[in-house]
N, C-alpha and C positions, 0 to 999 in steps of 0.2 A: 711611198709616193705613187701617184696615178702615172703606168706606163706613159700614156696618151696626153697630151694637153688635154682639156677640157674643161670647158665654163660652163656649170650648172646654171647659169645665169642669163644666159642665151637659148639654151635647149631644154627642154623638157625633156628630152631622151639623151643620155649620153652613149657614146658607144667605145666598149675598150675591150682590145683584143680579142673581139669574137665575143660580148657578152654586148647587154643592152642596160640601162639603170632609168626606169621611171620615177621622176617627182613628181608628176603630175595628179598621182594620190593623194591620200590624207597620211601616209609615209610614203619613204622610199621604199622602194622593192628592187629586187635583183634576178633577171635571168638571163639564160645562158640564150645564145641563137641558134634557130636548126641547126642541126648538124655538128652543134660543138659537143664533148662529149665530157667537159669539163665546166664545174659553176663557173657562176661570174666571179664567186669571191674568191678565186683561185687568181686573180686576175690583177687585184686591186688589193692596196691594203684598208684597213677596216677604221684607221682612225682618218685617212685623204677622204675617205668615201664619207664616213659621218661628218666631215667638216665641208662637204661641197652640197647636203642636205641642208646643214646648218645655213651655205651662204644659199641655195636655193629659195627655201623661206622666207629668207630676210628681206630677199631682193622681191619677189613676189609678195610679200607683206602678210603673208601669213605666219600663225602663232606657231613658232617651232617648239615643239615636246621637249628638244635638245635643251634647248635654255628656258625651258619653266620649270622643270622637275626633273631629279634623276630618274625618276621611272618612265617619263617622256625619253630619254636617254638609252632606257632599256629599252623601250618599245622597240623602241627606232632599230637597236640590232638585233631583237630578236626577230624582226620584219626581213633583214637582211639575212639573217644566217639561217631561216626557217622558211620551209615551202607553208603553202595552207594548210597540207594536210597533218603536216609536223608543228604545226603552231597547236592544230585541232589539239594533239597529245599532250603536246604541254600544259592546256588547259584543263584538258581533263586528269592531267597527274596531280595539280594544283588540287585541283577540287578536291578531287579523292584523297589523297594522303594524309590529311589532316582524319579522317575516317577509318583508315587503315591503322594509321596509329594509334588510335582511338579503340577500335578492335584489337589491337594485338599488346596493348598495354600491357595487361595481365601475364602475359608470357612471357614479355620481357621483364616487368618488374622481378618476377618470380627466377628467371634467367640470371638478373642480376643482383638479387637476396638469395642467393643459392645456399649459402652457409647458415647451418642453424645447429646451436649448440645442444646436442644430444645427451649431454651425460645427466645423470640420475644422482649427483652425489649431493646428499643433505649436509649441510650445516650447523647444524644443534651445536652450540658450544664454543662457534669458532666467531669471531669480530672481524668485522671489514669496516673499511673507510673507502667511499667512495666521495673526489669531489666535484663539483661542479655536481650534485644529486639533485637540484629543487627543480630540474627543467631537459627535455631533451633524452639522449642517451643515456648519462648519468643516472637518471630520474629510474628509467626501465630498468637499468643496471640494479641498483638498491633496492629496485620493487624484487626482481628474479631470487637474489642474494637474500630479501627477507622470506620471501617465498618458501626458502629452502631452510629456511628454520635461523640465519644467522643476528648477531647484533648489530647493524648498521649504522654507520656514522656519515649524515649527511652533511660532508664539508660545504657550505655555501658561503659567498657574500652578502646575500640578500635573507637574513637567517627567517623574516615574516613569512617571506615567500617558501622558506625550506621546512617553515613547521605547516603551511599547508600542505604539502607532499607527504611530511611525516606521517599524518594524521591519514590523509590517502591511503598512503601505503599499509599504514594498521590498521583499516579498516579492510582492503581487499584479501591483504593476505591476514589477516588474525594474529601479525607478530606485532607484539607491541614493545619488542626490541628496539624499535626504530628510533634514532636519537639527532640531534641538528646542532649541531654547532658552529658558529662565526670561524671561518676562513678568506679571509682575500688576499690572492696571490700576486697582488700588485704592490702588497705590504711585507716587508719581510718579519716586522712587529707582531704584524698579523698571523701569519704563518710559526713563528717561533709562542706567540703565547698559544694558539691552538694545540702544536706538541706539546706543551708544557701542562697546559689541561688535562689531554689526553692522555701522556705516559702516567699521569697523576692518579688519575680513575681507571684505569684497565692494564691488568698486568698480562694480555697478550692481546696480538695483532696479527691475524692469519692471510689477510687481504688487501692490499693497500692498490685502488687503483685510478692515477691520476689523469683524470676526464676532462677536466673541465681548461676550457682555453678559448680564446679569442682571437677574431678572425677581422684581418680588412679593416684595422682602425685608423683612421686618421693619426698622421704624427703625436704622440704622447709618451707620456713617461711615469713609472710606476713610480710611488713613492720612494725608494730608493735612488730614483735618475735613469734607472735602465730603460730600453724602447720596450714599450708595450708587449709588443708580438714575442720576445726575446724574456723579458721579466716572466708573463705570465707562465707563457706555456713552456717553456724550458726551467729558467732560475729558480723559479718559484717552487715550480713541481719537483727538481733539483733539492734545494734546501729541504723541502718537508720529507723527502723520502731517508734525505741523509739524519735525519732530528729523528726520524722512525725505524731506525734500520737496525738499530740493538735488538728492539722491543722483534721485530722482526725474524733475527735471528734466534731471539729466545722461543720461540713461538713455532718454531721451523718442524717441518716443512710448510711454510708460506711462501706468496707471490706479490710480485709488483707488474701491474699492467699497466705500461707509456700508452696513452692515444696520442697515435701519429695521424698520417695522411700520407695518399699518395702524390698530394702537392710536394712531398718532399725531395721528388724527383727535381724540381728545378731550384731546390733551394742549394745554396750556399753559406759556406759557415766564412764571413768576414770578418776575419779578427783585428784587424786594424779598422773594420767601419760596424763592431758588433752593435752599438748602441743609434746605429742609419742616421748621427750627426752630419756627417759626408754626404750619403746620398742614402735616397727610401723609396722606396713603392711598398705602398699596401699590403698588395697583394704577395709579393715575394717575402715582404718581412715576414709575412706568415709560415711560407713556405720554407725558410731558413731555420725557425722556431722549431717547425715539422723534422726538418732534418736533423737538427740539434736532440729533439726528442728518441730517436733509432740511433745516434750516434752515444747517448748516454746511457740507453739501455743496453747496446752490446757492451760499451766499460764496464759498466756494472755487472752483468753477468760474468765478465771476465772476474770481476775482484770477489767477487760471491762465490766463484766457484767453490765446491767442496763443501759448504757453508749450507743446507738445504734449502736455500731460498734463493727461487728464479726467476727470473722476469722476461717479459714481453715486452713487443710494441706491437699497438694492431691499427688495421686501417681499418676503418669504423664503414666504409663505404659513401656515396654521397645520399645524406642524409637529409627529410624534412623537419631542422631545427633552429635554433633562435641562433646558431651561430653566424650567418651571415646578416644579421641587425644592422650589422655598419653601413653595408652597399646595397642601395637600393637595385644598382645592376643586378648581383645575385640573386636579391628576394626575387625579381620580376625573372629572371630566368628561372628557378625554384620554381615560382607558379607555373612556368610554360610546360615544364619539361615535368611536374607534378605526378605524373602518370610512370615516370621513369625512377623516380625518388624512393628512396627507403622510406620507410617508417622508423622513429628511434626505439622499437621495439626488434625489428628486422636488424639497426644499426649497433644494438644493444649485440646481437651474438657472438658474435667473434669476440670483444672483449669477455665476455661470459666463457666462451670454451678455452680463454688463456688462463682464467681465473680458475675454471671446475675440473676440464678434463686430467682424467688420471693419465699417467705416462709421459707427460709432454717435456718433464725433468730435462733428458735428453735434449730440448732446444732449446736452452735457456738462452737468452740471445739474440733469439731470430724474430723475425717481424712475420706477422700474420692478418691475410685478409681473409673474408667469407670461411673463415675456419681452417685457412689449411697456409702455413708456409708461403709465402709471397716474397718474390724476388726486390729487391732493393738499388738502390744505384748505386756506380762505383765510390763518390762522396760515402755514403752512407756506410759503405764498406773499409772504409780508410781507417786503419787502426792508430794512427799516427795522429791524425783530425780529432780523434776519438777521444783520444788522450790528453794532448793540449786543449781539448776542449774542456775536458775535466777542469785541468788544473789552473784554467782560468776563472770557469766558471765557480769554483773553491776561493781564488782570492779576490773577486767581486764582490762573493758573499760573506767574505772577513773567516773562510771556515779553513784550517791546516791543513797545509797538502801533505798527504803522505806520501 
């Protein structure tokens, strides 16, 4: 409240407690009077004061900034809260900044792709299944992995699209290992005749690492009935790793890499609303799916132990790929912030160093960003969560809980 009565509607100068406020501009303005040694707005509070500009205007009949636009709105207090010479800064930080950041891109991108997978280990002889391979991370993944001499199995949905990759891929690296096969993990049909092909044609499997997942979809449901965010990137990747995980152990020492996210930090595992019939957001069912993904790969590690096949979960970093498709918010923040963005070849590393680097036995378990060990939330560490997670997620999928 304004200490003082006062009608902007009468006076062009108001006076309150040793300060002065002219409307008589094209805004308001605030100063303080000789001798005070304190602003005006020390004085008055800031929403009394914009609402006696607002009736000043009215009554004078001029166009108030306040009511045509929010930015007329902002003007208006940054008129108030700022001398001229402090406005001048403001403008000039506006200006600039977009320049600055523009300049210094480079050293943050590089600040924030800091991880890059170092090891030298060839694969001659060894098979990998990479899914989600025809686009994105995935894509760079299977190129690295052929690179290195290995047999590459690109799981996709879109198989036209995953043989133009294939053929990519055989052309830069000269492996003509590269293979495409139909997987959609919105299908459990789908995903069980893929194993079924698969254990069929290849009697080992040294790599198995599940990539591919879906972001920010509008409410849906996999052909099975499950929610989208939950089917794909959890169930789906779930079933197929359990339908591979003999081949797996036969093949041993082999690895399974979860792509998680650090969205997993706000996810939760709702067992009574797992399929978001109750209630959904987009965005969190994702972030659930993520967290579902680090909860299933420490069980796993737990029941593998002993067993020589270890697994990871790694945050991929924020990357420039087709997985925000669904939200156009995202893509247009993606483009702003472009500068700041991985590359899916930058995003490709960390899964790369959970798959190649020697020695990392020892963390079967643990979740990994930019290459090294990345702390987790307390959810994510719940071995209890962990567990019923399992064993619900087993009779969803019609698979024996042991």
């Amino acid at each position: 409240m304004i200490p003082k009565a006062l009608d902007p509607r009468e006076c062009g100068i108001c006076c309150v407690s040793g300060a002065w406020f002219s409307f008589s501009r094209g805004l308001a303005t605030a100063r303080s009077l000789p001798g005070s040694s304190r602003r005006a707005l020390d004085y008055i509070s800031h929403t009394a004061l914009l609402q006696a500009a607002v009736l000043y205007y009215g009554v004078s009949g001029r166009k108030s900034p306040s009511r045509s636009a929010p930015l007329g709105r902002l003007a208006l207090l940054l008129q108030l809260y700022l001398s001229p010479g402090e406005m001048i800064g403001v403008l000039l930080l506006l200006f600039f900044l977009p320049l600055l950041l523009y300049i210094a891109a480079p050293q943050i991108r590089k600040m924030l792709s800091s991880g890059v997978c170092t090891s030298t280990v060839q694969l001659l002889g060894k098979v990998a299944v990479v899914t989600g391979a025809n686009t994105g991370i995935g894509k760079e993944t299977a190129k690295e992995l052929a690179q290195r001499g290995a047999r590459v199995y690109l799981a996709c949905r879109d198989v036209q699209k995953g043989e133009l990759v294939a053929r990519e891929i055989q052309t830069v690296t000269g492996n003509q290992e590269v293979l495409v096969k139909k997987l959609d993990l919105a299908d459990t049909k789908s995903i069980r005749a893929f194993a079924k092909g698969f254990l069929a044609e290849e009697k080992h499997l040294h790599i198995l690492i599940n990539n591919a997942g879906v972001m920010m979809c509008p409410y849906s449901k996999t052909a099975d009935g499950f929610e989208m965010h939950m089917g794909v990137n959890h169930l789906g990747h779930f079933l197929l790793t359990l339908l591979l995980l003999e081949k797996l152990k036969e093949s041993a020492p082999s690895r399974i890499v979860n792509v998680s996210s650090f969205a997993h930090h706000l996810g939760r595992i709702h067992f009574h609303n797992l399929q978001g019939e109750k209630f959904y957001s987009a965005g969190l069912a994702y972030c659930h799916s993520k967290l579902a993904n680090i909860l299933f790969t420490r069980e796993l590690a737990r029941r593998l132990k002993g067993s020589s096949v270890t697994t990871y979960s790694v945050h991929p970093g924020t990357v420039n790929s087709e997985l925000v498709r669904h939200s156009s918010v995202m893509r247009w923040m993606w483009r702003l912030f472009s500068f700041f963005i991985k590359t899916p070849q930058q995003g490709a590393q960390t899964s790369l160093y959970c798959a190649l680097t020697e020695g990392l036995e020892s963390l079967s378990g643990n979740h990994f960003s930019d290459c090294h060990v990345a702390w987790v939330s307390a959810k994510a560490r719940n071995e209890t969560i962990a567990r019923r997670l399992w064993d619900v997620s087993c009779d969803l999928l019609g698979i024996p809980v042991d």
